[in-house]
C-alpha positions in Angstrom: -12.3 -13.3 -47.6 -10.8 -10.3 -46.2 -14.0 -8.9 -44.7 -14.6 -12.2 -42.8 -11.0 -11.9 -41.7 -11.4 -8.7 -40.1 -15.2 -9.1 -38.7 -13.2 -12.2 -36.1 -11.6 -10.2 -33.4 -9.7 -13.2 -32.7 -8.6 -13.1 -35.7 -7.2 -9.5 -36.0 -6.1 -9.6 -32.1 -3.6 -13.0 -34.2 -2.7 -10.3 -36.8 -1.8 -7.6 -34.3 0.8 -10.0 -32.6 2.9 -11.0 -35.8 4.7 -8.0 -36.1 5.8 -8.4 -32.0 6.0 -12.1 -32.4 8.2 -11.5 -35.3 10.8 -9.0 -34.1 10.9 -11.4 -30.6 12.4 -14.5 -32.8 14.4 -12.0 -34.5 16.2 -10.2 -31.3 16.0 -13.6 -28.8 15.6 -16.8 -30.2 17.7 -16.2 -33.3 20.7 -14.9 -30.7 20.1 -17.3 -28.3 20.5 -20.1 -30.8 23.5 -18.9 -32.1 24.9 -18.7 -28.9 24.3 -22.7 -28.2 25.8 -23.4 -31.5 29.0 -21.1 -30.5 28.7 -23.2 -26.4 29.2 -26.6 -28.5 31.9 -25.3 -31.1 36.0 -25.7 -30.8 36.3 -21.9 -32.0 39.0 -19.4 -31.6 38.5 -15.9 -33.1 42.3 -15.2 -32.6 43.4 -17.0 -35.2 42.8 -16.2 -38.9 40.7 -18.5 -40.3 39.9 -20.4 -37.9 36.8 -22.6 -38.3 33.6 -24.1 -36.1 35.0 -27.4 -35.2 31.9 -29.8 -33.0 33.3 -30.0 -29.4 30.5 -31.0 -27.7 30.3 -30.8 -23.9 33.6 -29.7 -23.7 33.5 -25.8 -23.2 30.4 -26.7 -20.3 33.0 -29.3 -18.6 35.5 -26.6 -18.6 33.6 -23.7 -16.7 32.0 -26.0 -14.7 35.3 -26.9 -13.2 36.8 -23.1 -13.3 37.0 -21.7 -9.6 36.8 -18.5 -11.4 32.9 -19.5 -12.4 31.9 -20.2 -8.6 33.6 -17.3 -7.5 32.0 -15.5 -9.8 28.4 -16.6 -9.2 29.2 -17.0 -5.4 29.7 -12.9 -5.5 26.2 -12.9 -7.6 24.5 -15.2 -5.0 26.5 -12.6 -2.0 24.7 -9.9 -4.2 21.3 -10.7 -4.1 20.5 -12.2 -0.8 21.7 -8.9 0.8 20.8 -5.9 -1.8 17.0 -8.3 -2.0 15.6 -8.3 1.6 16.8 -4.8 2.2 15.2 -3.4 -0.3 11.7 -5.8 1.0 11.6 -4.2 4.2 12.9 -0.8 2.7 10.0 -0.8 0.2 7.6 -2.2 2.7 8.0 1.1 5.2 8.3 3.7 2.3 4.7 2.1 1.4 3.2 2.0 4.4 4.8 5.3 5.2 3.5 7.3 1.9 -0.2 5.3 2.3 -0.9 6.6 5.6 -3.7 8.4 5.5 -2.5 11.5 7.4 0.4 11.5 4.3 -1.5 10.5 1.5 -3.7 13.3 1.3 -1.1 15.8 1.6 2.0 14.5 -0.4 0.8 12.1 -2.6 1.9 13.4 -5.9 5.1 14.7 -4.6 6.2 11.7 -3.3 5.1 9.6 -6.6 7.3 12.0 -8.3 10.5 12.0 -5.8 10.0 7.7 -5.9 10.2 7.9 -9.8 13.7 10.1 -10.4 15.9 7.2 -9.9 14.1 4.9 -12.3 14.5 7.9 -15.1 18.5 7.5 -15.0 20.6 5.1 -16.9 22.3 2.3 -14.5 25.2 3.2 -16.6 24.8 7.1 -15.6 24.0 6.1 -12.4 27.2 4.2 -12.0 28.8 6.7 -13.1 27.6 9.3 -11.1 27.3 7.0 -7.8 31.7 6.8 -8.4 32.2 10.2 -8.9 30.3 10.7 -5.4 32.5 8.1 -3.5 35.3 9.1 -5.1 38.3 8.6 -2.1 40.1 11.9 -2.9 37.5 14.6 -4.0 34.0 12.7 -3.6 31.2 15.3 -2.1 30.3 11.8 0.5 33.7 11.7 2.2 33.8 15.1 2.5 30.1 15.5 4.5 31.4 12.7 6.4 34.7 14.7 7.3 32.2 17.6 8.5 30.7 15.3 11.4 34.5 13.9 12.2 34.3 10.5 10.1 37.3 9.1 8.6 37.3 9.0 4.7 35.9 5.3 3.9 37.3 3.7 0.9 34.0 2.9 -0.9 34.5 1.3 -3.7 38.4 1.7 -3.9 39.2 -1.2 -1.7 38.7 -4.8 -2.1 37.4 -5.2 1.1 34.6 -2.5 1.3 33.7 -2.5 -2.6 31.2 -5.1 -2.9 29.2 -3.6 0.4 29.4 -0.2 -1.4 27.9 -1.5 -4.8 24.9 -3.3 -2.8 24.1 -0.2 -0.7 24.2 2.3 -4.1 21.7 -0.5 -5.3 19.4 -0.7 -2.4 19.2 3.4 -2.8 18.6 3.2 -5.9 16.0 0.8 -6.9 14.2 0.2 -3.9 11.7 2.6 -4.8 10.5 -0.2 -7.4 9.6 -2.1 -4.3 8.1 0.7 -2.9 6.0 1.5 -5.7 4.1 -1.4 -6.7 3.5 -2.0 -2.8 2.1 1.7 -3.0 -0.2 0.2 -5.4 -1.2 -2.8 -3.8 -1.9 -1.4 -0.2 -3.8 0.8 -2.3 -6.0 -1.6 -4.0 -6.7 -3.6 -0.5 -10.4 -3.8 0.5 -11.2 -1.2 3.1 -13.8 -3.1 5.4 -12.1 -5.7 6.2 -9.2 -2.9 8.0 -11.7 -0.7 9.3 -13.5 -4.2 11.0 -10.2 -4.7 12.5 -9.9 -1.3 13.7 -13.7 -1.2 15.4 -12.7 -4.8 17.1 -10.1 -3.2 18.3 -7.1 -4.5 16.2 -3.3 -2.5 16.9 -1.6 -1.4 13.8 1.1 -3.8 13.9 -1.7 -6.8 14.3 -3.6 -5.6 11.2 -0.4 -4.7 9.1 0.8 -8.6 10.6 -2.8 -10.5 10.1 -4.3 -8.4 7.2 -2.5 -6.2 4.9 0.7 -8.3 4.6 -1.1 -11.6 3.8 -2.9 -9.6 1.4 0.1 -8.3 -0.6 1.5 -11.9 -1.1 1.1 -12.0 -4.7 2.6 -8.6 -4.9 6.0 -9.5 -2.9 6.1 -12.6 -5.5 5.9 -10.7 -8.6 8.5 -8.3 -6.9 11.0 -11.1 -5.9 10.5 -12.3 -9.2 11.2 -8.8 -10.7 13.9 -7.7 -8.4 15.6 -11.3 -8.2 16.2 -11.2 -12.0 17.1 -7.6 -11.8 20.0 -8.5 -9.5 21.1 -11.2 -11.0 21.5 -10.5 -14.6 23.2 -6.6 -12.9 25.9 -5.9 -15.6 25.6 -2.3 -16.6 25.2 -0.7 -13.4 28.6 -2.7 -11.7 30.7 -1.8 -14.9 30.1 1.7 -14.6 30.9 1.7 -11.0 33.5 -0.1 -10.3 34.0 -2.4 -13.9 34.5 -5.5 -11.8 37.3 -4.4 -9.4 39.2 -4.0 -7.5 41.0 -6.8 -8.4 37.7 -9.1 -8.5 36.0 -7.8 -5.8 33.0 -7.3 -7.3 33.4 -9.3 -10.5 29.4 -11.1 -10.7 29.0 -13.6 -13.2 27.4 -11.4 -15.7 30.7 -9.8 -15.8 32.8 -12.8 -15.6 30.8 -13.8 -18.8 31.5 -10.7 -20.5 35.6 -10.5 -19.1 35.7 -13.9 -20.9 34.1 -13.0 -23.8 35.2 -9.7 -25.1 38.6 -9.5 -22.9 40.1 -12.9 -23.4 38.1 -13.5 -26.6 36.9 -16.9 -25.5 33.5 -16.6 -27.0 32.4 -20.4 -27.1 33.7 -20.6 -23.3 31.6 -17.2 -22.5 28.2 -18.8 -24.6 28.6 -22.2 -22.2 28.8 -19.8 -18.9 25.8 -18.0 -20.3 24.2 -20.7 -21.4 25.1 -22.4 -17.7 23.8 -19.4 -16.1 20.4 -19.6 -17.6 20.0 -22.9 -16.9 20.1 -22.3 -13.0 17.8 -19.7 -13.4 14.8 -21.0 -15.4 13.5 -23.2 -13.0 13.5 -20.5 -10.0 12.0 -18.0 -12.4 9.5 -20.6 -13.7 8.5 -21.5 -10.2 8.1 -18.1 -8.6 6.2 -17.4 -11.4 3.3 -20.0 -11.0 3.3 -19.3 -7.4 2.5 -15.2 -8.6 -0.2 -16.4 -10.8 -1.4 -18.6 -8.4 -1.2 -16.7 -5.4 -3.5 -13.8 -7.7 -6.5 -16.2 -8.6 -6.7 -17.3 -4.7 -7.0 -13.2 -4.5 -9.7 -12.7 -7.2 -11.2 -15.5 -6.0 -11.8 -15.0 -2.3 
């Protein structure tokens, strides 16, 4: 019995995957249905013995109408539709930039290297470190800018300038994701078709325009997929850097969820944000994802 068991690939391949499959349910599903029973309870950890009681919809109705929850998510949305095209067109000259031929040869494994450092920190070092350089008073950025005459900027010390200050620390700092798989895409791109272009006499600009970007589609999917999700679920990074402030300045919805939750205490009020929260971003994950998978087989295909 045993034998036969082991002689079907399939089989073993099935074996192989309960162990994963396993410690998945464990570490998501089991968490994540806790948390929609806590979303649906009447709970409140503050007072002793306090127990589940049903409340149905009631803790959704009550974010949904909090202006606190839209200004949260409105800062999220503010977020990602800035720090996400910057880092597309960012990524999209690094790449082109380090693929050149004239480059490539020469630099290639230093510049694989220098593109990889900031994905070896810790978002929460990195915030830490990224405040400690804009620090107002002894940061190392204000002073360089003081040696070329420019007024000390607040960073992220005032309300005003905070939230411009996190998305440009996050643009440096993971845009080299972008850059990366795009490094590997242009690389992977069929020569004749460029090298036709060139001999019929094709400018750089019309071949990057009519060849290699349509090319890369399925590659700027699965990054706007990746990055998109990134952005949106930041917590760690933010908290280190500025943990939300000043004031609410910078206060996204992952950290509205967690102020709720372990500040106030309100932990059936932060599971129904949560809970909110992935709702609105299934469907745009699910989609972009079909169009990735799609957009690869037309690839293959042709």
């Amino acid at each position: 019995m045993l034998g036969r068991l082991l002689r079907d690939d399939r089989k073993v391949g099935l074996l192989f995957l309960i162990p994963g499959v396993a410690a998945l349910l464990f570490t998501y599903v089991v968490p994540l249905l806790y948390s929609l029973g806590l979303s649906l309870a009447d709970w409140d950890i503050r007072r002793p013995g306090s127990q589940w009681a049903f409340a149905g919809l009631d803790n959704y109705l009550e974010v949904l109408t909090s202006d606190a929850f839209w200004e949260a998510g409105g800062r999220s949305l503010v977020y990602t539709l800035v720090a996400l095209p910057v880092q597309l067109v960012l990524g999209t000259l690094v790449a082109l930039l380090l693929t050149d031929e004239r480059i490539n040869g020469k630099l290639s494994a230093l510049t694989r290297v220098l593109l990889l450092i900031p994905l070896m920190l810790p978002p929460v070092v990195l915030g830490i470190l990224w405040r400690l350089l804009l620090n107002v008073n002894y940061g190392p950025t204000n002073h360089l800018l003081g040696l070329v005459g420019i007024e000390p900027l607040t960073w992220v010390s005032a309300p005003d300038t905070a939230m411009m200050a996190v998305i440009m620390v996050e643009v440096i700092s993971n845009t080299c994701v972008v850059a990366m798989i795009l490094i590997g895409g242009i690389l992977s791109l069929p020569v004749e078709p460029l090298r036709a272009a060139e001999v019929d006499g094709a400018g750089p600009l019309r071949i990057l325009f009519e060849i290699k970007l349509p090319q890369l589609a399925s590659y700027y999917l699965i990054i706007i997929l990746i990055r998109l999700m990134d952005l949106l679920k930041t917590f760690d990074f933010i908290y280190a850097l500025t943990g939300g402030g000043p004031g609410e300045a910078t206060l996204v919805l992952n950290l509205y969820i967690y102020r709720v939750g372990q500040r106030f205490l309100d932990y059936p009020l932060a599971s129904a944000a949560s809970w909110i929260f992935l709702i609105i971003l299934l469907p745009l994950s699910i989609w972009l994802l079909l169009r990735a998978v799609s957009s690869s087989r037309e690839y293959l295909n042709d």
